[in-house]
C-alpha positions in Angstrom: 5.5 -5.5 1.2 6.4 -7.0 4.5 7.1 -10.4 5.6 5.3 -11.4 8.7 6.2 -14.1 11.1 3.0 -16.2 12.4 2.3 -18.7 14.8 0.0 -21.9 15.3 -0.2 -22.4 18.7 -1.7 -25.7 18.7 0.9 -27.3 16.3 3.7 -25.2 17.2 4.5 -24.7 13.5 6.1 -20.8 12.1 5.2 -19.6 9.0 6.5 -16.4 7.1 3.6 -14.9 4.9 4.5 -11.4 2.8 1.4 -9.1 2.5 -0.2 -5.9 3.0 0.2 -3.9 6.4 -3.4 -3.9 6.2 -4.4 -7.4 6.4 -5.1 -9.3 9.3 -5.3 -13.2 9.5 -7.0 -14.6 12.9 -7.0 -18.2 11.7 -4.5 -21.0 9.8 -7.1 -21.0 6.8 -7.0 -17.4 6.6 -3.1 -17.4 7.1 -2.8 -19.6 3.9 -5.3 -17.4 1.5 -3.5 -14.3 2.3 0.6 -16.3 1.7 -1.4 -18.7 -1.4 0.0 -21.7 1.2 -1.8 -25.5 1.3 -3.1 -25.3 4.5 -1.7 -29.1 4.7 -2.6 -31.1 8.1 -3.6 -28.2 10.2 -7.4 -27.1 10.7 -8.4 -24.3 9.0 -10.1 -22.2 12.2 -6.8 -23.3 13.9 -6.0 -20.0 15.7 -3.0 -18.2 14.9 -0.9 -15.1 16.2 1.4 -12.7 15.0 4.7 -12.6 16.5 6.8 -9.8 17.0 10.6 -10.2 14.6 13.2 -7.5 13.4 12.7 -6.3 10.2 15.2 -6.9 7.2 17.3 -4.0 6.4 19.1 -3.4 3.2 21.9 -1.2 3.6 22.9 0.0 -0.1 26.8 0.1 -0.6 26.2 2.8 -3.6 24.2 4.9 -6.1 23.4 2.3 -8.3 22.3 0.6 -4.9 20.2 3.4 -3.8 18.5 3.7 -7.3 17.3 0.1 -7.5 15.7 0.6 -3.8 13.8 3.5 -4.8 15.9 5.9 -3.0 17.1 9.9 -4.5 20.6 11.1 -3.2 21.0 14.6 -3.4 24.7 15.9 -4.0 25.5 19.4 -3.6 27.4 20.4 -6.5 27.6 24.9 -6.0 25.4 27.4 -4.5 21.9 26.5 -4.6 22.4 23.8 -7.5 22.2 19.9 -6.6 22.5 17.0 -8.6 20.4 14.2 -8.7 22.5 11.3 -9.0 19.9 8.4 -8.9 17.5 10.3 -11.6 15.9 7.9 -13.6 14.6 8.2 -16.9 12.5 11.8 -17.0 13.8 12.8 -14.2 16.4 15.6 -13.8 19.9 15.7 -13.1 19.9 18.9 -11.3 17.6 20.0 -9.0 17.2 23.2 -8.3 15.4 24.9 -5.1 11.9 26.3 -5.5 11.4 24.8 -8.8 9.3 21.7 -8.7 10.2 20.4 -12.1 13.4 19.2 -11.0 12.5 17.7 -7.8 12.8 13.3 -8.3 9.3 12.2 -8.7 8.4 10.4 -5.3 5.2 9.0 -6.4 7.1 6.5 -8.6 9.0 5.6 -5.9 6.9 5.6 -3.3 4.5 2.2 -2.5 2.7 0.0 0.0 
């Protein structure tokens, strides 16, 4: 999930919350459900706005990298035959074009 970066105008006070693309937050007291924060000192129907940061990026090094981030790496190993070399378990190690039983399974690896 994403980390978002949010501000309380009237106290001046930052606060990183993780959650879904899909939620909103509008005020301090909404802010704190959606991170499970104590709201502390500041009002609840404080206003608040999202502010605009880079995103993290995790650059893997290697396949064992790659594999822990949910990522398949294709290797081309002859004519028409590649091999999987993140597969996880019940996966295959080769892949072969037009046959969808050996494709990695993105579903698994694939979410919000």
């Amino acid at each position: 999930m994403p980390v978002y970066t949010y501000l309380c105008p009237s106290t001046n006070v930052k606060l990183e919350v993780t959650h879904s693309i899909h939620d909103k937050a509008q005020t301090w007291g909404e802010l704190c459900r959606l991170g499970k924060l104590d709201p502390g000192e500041t009002p609840a129907d404080a206003p608040v706005r999202r502010l605009i940061s880079a995103p993290a990026v995790i650059v893997p090094t290697g396949n064992s990298d790659l594999k822990s981030q949910g990522f398949s790496k294709l290797v081309k190993r002859d004519e028409g035959v590649y091999e999987n070399v993140t597969a996880t378990d019940g996966e295959s190690k080769i892949v072969t074009p037009g046959d969808r039983s050996t494709y990695p399974d993105l579903k698994t690896k694939l979410g919000d």
